[in-house]
Structure formats: C-alpha cells, structure tokens
Backbone and ligand atoms as CSV (ligand in chain L), in Angstrom:
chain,resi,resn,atom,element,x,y,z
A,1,UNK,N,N,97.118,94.412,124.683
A,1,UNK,CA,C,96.227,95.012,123.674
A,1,UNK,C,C,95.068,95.701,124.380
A,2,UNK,N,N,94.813,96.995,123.874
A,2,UNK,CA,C,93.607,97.660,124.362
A,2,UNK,C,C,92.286,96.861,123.983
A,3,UNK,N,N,91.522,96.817,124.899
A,3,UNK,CA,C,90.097,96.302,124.447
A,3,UNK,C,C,88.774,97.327,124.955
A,4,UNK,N,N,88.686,97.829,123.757
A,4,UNK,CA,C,87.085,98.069,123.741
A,4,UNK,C,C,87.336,99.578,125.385
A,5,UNK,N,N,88.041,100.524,125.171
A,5,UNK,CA,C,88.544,101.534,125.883
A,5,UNK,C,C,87.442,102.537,125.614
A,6,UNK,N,N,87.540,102.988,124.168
A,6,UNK,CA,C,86.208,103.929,123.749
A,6,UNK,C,C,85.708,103.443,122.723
A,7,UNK,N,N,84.520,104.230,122.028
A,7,UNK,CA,C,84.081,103.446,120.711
A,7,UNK,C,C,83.460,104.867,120.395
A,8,UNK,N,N,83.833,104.976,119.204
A,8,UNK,CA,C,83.437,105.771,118.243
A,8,UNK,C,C,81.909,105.865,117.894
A,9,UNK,N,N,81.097,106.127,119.069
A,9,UNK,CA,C,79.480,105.524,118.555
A,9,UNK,C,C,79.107,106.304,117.134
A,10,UNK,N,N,78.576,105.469,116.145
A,10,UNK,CA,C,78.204,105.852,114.818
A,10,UNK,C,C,79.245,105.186,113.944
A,11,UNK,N,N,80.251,105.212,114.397
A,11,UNK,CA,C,81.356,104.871,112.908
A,11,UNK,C,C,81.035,103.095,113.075
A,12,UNK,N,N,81.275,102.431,111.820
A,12,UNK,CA,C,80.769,101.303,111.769
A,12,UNK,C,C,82.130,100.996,110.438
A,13,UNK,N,N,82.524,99.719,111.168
A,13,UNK,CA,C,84.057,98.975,110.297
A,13,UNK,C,C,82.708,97.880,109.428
A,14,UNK,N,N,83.513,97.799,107.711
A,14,UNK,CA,C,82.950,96.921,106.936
A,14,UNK,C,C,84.048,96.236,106.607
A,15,UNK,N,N,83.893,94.871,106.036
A,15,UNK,CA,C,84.416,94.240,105.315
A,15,UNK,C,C,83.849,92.793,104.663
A,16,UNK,N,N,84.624,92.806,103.690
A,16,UNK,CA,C,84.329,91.229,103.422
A,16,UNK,C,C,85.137,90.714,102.105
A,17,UNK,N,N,84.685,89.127,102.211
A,17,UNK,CA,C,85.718,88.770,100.978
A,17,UNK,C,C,84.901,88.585,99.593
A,18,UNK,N,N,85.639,87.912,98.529
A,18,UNK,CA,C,85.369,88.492,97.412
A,18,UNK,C,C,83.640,87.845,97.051
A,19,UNK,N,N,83.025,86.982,97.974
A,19,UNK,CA,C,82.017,86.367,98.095
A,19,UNK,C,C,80.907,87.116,98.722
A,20,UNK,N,N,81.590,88.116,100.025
A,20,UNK,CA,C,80.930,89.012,100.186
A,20,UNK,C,C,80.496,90.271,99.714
A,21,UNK,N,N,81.643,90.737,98.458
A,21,UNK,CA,C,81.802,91.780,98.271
A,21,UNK,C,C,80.725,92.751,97.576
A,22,UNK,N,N,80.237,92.118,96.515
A,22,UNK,CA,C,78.640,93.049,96.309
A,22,UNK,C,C,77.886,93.167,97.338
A,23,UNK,N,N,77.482,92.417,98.127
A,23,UNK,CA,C,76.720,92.555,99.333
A,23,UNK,C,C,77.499,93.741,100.472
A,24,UNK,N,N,78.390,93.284,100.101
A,24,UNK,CA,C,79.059,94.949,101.691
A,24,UNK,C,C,78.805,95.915,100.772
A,25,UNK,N,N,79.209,96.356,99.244
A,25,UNK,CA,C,79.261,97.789,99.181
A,25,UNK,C,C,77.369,97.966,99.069
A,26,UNK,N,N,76.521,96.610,99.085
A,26,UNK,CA,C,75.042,97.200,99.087
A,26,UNK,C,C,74.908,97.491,100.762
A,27,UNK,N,N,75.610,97.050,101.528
A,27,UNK,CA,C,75.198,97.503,102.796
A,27,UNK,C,C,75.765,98.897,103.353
A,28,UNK,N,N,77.560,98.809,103.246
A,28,UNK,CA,C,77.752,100.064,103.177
A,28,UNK,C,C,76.888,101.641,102.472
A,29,UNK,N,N,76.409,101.230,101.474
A,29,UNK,CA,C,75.236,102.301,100.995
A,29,UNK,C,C,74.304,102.647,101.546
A,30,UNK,N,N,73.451,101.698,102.214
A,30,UNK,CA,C,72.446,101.758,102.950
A,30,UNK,C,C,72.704,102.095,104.631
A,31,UNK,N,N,74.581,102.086,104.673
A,31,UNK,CA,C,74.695,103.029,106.324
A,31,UNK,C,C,75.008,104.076,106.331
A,32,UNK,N,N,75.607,104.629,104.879
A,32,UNK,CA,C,75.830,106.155,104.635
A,32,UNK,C,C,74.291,106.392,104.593
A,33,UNK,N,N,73.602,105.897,103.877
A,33,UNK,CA,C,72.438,106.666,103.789
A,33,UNK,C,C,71.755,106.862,104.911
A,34,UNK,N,N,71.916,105.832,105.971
A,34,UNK,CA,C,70.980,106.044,107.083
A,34,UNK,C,C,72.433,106.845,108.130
A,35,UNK,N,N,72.889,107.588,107.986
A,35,UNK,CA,C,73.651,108.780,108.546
A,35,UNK,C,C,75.083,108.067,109.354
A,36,UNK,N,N,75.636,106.859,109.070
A,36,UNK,CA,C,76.346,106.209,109.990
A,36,UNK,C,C,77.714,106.893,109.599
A,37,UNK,N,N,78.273,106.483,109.822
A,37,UNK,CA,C,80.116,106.781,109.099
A,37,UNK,C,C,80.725,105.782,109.272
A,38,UNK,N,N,81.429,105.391,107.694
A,38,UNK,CA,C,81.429,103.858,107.601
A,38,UNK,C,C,83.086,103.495,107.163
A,39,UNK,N,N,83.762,103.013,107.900
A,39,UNK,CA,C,85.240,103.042,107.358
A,39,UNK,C,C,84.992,101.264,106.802
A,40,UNK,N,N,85.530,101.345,105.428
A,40,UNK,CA,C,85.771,100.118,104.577
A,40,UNK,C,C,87.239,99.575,104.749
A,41,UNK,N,N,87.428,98.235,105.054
A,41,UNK,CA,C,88.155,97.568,105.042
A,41,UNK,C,C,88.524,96.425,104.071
A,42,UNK,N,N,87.834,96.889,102.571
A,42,UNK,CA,C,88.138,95.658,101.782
A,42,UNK,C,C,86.836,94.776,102.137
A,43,UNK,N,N,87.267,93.869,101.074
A,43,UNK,CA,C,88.116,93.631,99.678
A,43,UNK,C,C,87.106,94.851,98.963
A,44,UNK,N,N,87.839,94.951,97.825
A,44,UNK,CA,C,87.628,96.032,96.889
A,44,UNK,C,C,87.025,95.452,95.241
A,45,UNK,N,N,86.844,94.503,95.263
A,45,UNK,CA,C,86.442,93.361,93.913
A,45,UNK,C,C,85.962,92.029,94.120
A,46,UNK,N,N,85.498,91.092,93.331
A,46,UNK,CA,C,84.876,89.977,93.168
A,46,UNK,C,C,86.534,88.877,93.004
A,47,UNK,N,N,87.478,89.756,93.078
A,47,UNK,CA,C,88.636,88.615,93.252
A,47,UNK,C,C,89.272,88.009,94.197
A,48,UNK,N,N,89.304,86.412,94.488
A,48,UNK,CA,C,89.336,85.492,95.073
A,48,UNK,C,C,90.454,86.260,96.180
A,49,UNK,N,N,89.945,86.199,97.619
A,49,UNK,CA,C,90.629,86.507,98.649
A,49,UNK,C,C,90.281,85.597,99.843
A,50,UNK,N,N,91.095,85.956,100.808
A,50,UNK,CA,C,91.286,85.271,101.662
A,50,UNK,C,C,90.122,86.152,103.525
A,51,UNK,N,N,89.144,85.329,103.643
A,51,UNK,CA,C,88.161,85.724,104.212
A,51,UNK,C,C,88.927,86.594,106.048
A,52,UNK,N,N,89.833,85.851,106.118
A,52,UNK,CA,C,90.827,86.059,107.927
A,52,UNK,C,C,91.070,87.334,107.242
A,53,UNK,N,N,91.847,87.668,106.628
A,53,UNK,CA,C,92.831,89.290,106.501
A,53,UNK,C,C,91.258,90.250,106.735
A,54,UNK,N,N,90.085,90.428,106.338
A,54,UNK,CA,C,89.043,90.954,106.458
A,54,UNK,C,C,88.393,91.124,107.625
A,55,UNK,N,N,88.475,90.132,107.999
A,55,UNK,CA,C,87.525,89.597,109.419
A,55,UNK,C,C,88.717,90.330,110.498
A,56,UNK,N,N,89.890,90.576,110.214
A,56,UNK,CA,C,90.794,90.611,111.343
A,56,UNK,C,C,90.656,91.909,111.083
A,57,UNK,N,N,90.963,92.649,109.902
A,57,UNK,CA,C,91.375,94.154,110.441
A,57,UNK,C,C,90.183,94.972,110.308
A,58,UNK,N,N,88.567,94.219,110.525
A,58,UNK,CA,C,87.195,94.980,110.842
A,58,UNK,C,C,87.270,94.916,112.426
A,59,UNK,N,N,87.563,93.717,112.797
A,59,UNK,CA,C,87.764,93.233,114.497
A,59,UNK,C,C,88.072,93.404,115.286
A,60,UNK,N,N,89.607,93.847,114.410
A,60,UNK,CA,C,90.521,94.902,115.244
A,60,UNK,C,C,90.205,96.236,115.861
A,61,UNK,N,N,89.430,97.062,114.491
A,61,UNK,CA,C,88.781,98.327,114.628
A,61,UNK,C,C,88.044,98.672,115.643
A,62,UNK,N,N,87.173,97.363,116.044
A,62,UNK,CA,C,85.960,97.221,117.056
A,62,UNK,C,C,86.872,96.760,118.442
A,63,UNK,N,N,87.868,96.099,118.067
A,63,UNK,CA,C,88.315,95.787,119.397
A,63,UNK,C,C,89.144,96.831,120.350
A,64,UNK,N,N,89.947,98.174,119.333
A,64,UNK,CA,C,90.692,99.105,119.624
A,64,UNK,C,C,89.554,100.394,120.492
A,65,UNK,N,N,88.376,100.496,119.568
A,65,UNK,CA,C,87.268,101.428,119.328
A,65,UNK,C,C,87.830,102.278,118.518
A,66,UNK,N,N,88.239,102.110,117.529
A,66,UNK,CA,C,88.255,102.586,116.440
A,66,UNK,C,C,86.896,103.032,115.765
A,67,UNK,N,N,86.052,101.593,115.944
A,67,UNK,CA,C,84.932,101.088,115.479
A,67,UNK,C,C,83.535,101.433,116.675
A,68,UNK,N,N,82.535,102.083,116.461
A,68,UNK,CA,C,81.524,101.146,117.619
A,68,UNK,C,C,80.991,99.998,116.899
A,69,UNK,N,N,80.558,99.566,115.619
A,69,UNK,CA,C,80.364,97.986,115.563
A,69,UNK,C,C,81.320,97.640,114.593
A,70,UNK,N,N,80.778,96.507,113.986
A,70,UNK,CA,C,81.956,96.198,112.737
A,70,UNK,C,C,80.653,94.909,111.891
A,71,UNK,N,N,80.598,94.952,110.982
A,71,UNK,CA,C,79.840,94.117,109.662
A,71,UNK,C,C,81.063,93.444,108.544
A,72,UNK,N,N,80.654,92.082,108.865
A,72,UNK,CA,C,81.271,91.729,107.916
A,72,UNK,C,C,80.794,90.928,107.254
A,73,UNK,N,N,80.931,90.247,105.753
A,73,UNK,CA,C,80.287,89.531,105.013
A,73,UNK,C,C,80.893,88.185,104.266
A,74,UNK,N,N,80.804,87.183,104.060
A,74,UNK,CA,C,81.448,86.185,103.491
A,74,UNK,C,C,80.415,85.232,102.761
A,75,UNK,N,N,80.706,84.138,102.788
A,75,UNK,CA,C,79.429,83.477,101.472
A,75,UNK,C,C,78.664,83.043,102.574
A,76,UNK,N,N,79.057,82.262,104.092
A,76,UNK,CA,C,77.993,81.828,105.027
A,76,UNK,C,C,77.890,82.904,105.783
A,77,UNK,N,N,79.118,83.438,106.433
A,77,UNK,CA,C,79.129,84.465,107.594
A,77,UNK,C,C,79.830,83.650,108.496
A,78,UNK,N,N,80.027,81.995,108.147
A,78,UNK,CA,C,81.028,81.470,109.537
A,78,UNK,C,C,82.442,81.879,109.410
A,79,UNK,N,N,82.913,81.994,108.579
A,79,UNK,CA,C,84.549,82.061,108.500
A,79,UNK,C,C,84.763,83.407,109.092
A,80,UNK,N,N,84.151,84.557,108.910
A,80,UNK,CA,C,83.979,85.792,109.076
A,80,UNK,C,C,83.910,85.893,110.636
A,81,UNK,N,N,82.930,85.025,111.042
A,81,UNK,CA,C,82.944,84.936,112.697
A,81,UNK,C,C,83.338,84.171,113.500
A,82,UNK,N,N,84.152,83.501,113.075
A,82,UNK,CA,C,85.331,82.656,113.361
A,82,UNK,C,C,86.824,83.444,113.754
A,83,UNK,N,N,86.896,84.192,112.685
A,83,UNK,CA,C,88.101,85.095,112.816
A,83,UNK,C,C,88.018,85.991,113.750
A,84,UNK,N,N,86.898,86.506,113.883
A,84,UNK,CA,C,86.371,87.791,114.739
A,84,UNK,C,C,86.469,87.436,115.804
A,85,UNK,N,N,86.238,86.413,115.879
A,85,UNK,CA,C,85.454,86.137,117.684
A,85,UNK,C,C,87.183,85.670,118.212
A,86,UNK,N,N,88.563,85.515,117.569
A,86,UNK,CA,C,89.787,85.710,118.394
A,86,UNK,C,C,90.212,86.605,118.420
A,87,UNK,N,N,89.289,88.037,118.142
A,87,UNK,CA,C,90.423,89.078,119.033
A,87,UNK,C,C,89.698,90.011,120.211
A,88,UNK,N,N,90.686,89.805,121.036
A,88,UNK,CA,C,89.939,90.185,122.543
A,88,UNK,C,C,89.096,91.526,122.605
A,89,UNK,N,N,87.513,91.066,123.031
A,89,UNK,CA,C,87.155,92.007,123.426
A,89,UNK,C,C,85.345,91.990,122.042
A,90,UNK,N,N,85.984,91.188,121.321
A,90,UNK,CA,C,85.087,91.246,119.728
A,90,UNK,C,C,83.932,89.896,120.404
A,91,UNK,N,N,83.026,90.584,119.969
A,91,UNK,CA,C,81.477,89.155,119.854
A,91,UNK,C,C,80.929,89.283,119.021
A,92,UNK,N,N,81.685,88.932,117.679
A,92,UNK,CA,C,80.893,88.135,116.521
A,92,UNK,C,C,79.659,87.079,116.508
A,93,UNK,N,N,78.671,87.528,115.949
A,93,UNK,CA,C,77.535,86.486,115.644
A,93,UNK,C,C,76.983,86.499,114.169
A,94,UNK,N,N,77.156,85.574,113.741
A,94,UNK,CA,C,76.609,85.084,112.470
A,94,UNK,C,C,75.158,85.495,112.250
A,95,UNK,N,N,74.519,86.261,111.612
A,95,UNK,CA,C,73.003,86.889,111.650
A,95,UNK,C,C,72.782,86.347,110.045
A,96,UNK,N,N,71.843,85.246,109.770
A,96,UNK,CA,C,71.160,84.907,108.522
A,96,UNK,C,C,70.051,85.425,108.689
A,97,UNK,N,N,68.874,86.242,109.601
A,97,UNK,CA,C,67.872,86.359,109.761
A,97,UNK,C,C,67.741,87.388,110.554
A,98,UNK,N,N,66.834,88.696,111.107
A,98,UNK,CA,C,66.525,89.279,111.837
A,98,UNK,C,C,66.541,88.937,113.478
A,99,UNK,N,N,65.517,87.680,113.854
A,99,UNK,CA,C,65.545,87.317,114.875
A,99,UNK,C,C,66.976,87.415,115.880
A,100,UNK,N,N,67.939,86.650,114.824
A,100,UNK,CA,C,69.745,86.428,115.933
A,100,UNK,C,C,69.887,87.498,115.928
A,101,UNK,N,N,69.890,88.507,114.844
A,101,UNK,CA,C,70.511,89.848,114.545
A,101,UNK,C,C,70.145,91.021,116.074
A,102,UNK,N,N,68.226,90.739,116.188
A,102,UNK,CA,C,68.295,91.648,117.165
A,102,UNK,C,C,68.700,90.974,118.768
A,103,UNK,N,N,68.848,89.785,118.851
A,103,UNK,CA,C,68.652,88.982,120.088
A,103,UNK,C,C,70.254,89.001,120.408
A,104,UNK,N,N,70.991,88.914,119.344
A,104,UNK,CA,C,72.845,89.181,119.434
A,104,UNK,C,C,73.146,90.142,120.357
A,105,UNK,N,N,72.361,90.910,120.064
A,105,UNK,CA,C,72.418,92.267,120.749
A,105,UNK,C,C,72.053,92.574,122.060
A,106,UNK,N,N,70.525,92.471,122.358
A,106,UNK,CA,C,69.951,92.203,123.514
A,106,UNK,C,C,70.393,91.403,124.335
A,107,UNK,N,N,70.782,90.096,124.297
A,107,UNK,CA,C,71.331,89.348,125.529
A,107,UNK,C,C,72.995,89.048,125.023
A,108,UNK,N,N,73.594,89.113,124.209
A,108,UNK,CA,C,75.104,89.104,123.498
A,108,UNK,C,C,75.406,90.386,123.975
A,109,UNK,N,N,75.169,91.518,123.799
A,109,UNK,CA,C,76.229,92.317,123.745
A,109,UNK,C,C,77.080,92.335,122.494
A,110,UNK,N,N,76.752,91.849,121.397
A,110,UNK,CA,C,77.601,91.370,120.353
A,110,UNK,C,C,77.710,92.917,119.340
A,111,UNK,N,N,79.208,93.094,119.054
A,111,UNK,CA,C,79.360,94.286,118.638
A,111,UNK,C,C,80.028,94.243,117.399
A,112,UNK,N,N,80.404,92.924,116.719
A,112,UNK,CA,C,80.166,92.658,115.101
A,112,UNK,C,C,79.205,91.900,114.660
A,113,UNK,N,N,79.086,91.814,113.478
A,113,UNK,CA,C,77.740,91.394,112.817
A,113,UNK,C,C,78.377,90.845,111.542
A,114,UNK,N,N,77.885,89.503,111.287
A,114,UNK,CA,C,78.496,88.604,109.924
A,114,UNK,C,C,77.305,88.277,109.455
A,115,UNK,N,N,77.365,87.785,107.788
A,115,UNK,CA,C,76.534,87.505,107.034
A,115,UNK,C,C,77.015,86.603,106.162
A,116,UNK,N,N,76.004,85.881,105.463
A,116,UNK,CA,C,76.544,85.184,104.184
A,116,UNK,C,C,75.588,85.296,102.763
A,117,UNK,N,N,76.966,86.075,102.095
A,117,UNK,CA,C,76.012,86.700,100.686
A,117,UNK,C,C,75.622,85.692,99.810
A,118,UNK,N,N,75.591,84.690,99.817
A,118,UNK,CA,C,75.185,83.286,99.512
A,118,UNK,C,C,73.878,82.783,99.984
A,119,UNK,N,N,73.462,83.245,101.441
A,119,UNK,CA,C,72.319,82.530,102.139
A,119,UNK,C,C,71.532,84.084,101.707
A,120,UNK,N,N,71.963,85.288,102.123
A,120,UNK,CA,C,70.658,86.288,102.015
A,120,UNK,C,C,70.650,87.026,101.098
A,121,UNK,N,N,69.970,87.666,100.754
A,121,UNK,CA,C,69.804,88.832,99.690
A,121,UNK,C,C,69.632,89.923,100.183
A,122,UNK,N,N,69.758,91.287,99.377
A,122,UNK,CA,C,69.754,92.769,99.824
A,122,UNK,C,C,69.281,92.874,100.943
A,123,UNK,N,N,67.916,92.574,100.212
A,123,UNK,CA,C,66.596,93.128,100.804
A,123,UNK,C,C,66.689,92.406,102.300
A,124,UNK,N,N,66.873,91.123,102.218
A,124,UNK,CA,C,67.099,90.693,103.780
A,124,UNK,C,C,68.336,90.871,104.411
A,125,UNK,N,N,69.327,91.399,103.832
A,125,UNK,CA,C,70.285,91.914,104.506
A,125,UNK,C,C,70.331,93.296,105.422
A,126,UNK,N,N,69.691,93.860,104.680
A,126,UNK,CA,C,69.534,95.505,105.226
A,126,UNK,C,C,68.495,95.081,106.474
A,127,UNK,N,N,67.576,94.320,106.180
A,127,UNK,CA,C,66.769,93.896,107.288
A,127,UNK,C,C,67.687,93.711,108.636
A,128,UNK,N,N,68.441,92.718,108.355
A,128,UNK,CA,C,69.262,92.038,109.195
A,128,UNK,C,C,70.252,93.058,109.736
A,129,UNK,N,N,70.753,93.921,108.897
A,129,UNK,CA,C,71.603,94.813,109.666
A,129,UNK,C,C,70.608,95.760,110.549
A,130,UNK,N,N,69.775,96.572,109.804
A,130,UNK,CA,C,69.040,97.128,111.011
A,130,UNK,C,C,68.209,96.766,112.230
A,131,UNK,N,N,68.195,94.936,112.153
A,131,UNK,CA,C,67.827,94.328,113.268
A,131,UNK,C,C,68.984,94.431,114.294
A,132,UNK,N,N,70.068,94.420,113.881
A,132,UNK,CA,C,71.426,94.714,114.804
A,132,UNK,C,C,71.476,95.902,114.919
A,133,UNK,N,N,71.755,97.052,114.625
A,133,UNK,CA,C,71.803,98.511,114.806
A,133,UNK,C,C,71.322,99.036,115.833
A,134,UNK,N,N,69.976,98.529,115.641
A,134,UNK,CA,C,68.841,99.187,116.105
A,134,UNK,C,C,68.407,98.737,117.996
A,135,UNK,N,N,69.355,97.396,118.040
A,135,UNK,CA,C,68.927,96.695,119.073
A,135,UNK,C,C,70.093,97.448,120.165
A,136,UNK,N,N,69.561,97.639,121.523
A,136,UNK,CA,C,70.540,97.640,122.417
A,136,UNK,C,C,70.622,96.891,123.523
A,137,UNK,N,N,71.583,96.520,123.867
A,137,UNK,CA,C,71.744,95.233,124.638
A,137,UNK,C,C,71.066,95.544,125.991
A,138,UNK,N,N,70.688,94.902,126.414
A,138,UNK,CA,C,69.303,94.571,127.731
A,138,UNK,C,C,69.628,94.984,128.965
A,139,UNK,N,N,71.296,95.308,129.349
A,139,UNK,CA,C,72.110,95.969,130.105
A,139,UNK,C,C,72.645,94.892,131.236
A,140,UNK,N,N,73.510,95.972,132.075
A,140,UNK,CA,C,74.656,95.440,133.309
A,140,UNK,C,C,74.095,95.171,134.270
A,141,UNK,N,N,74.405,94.225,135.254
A,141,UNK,CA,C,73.437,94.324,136.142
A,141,UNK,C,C,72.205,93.104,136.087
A,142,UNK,N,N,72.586,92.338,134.814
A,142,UNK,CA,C,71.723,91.227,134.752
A,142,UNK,C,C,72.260,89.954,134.781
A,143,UNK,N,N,71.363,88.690,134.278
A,143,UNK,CA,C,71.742,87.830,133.872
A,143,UNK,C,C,73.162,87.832,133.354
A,144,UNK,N,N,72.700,88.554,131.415
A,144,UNK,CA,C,73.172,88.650,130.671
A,144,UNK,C,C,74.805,89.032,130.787
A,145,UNK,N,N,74.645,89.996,131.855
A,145,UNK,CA,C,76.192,90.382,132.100
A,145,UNK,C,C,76.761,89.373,132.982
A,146,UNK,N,N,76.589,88.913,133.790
A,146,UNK,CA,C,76.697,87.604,134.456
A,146,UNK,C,C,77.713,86.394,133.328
A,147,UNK,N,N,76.538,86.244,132.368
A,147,UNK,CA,C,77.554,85.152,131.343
A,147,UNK,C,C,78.195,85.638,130.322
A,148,UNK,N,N,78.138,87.013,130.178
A,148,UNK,CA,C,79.202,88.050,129.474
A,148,UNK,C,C,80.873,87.548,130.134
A,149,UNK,N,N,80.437,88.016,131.741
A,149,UNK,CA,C,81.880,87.630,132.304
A,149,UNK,C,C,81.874,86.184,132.182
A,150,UNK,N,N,81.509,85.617,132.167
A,150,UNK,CA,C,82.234,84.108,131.766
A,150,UNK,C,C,82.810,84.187,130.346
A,151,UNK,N,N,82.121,84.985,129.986
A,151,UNK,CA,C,82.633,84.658,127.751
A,151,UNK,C,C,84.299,85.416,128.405
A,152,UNK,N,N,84.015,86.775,128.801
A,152,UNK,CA,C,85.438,87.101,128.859
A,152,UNK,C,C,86.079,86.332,130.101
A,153,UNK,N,N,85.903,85.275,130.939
A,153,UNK,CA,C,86.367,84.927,131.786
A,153,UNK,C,C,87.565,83.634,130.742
A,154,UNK,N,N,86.691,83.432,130.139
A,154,UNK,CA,C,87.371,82.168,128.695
A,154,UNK,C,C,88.517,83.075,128.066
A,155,UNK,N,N,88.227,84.569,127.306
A,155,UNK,CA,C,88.930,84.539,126.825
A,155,UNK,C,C,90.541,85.297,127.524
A,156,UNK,N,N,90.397,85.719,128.778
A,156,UNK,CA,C,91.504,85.941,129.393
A,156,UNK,C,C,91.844,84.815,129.581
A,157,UNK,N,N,91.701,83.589,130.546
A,157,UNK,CA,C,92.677,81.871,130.369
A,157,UNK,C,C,92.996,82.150,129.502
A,158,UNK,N,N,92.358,82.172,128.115
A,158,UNK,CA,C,93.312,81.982,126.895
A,158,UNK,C,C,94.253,82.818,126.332
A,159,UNK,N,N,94.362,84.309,126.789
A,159,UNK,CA,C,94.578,85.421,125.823
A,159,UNK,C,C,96.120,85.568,126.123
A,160,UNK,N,N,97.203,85.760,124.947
A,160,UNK,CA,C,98.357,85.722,125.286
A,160,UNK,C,C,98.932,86.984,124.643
A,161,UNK,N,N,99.520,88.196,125.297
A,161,UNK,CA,C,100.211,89.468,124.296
A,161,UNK,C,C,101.068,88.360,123.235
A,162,UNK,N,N,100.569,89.117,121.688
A,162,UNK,CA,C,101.290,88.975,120.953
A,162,UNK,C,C,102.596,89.502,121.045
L,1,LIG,C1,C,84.602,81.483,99.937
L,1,LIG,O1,O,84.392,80.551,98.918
L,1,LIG,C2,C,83.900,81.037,101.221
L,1,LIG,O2,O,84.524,79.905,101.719
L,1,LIG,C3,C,83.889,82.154,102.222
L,1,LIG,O3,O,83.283,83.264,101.671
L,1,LIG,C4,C,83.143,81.943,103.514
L,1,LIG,O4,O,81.834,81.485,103.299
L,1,LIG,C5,C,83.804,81.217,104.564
L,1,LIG,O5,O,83.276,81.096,105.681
C-alpha cells in the first residue's frame, strides 16, 4: 500500500457517523467557506451507522494522498481514531479542545483530526478544527521526528499487505 506519496495540500477528507453527522456538515461549511476543498465521505443522515466504514475510507484518502488531512466525527471521537490510526501512514488524534488540536500537530505530525459531537459544540468545534489547520508541525530534524520513527517503526513490525 502507498503511504502518504503526495498530498493534495488544501483538499481535506470528512466523515462521520450518524452521531457525528450534524456536526461534519457544520464543519464541512465552515472549510468551504474558509477556501479548503472538501471531499465528503458520509454518512449522509442521522441514521444509525456503523462508525469503522467512515473512519476507514477518510483514512484511506489521507493515507493514499488523496487527502492532505482528513476530519472525522463520532459522539466521543475515540472510535473514529481508533479506526484511523490502522491504516499505514494515518495519525489520528482525538481533539475535544484546542490545546491537543494545535499540539497534534506541532509535535504529532498528526494528519487526521477526530471529534465527538456529543462532548463539543459548533462553536468549539470550528475552534478546534482551526487549531489543527492552522498548526504546522515543528519539523524534521528534531526530537519530534526522532519518535515519529518509532510510531512508524511499530507500525511496519506490524503492517501486513492485505
Ligand atoms: C455511537 O453511538 C457511538 O458509539 C459512536 O459515535 C462513537 O462515539 C464511538 O466511538
């Protein structure tokens, strides 16, 4: 599997399940508006779905570079970044607050972003996404990249072609 080859900087993968789902199309609104280009991945309604099928084919996007980030939404944001964080190449972090959102970034490298439309509201959501957006990671050459290669040092031991 290709990982993370090119990335589409600007295009941004959404998704979420039916818990997330008012909350993505309020975020998706607020990335067209702020000039992004936003490919939707579902769900499409408030009807009961299954949170993995979402989380996987936003993950994927980001993991191919289809995507340069990927947002996804669920009622906590764990199931969402649970799914994410097994496909090679993806660093999902759960962002309830600004602080993780921009710090994911800065020392993560983290290039999806989960939420839970249960814990935040709009108004702190949009916060939270543009605390991620906006942040760029602290760069190569550091620490940070240092225990980057260990994260991917884990997930090659583990990684098997489907
Ligand atoms: C759905 O009820 C809920 O379990 C899901 O949205 C998510 O929070 C899982 O992590």
């Amino acid at each position: 599997m290709g990982v993370n080859v090119f990335t589409m900087s600007g295009t941004v993968a959404i998704g979420s399940d039916h818990a997330g789902f008012l909350l993505k199309e309020a975020l998706e609104d607020e990335l067209v508006s702020g000039g992004y280009t936003v490919v939707d991945f579902g769900t499409d309604s408030e009807e009961s779905c299954d949170y993995p099928d979402f989380g996987l084919a936003v993950a994927e996007a980001v993991s191919t570079g289809e995507a340069w980030r990927g947002v996804l939404v669920c009622g906590t944001g764990a199931g969402m970044a649970m799914v994410a964080n097994k496909v090679p190449g993806v660093r999902a972090a759960a962002c309830n607050e600004p602080y993780t959102a921009e710090y994911c970034r800065l020392h993560n490298d983290a290039n999806v972003l989960t939420m839970g439309a249960r814990i935040v509201d709009p108004q702190a959501a949009k916060r939270i996404l543009h605390a991620f957006l906006d942040a760029e990671y602290e760069g190569e050459a550091s620490r940070h990249e240092r225990r980057l290669g260990k994260i991917r040092d884990v997930e090659r031991k583990y990684m098997k072609e489907a």
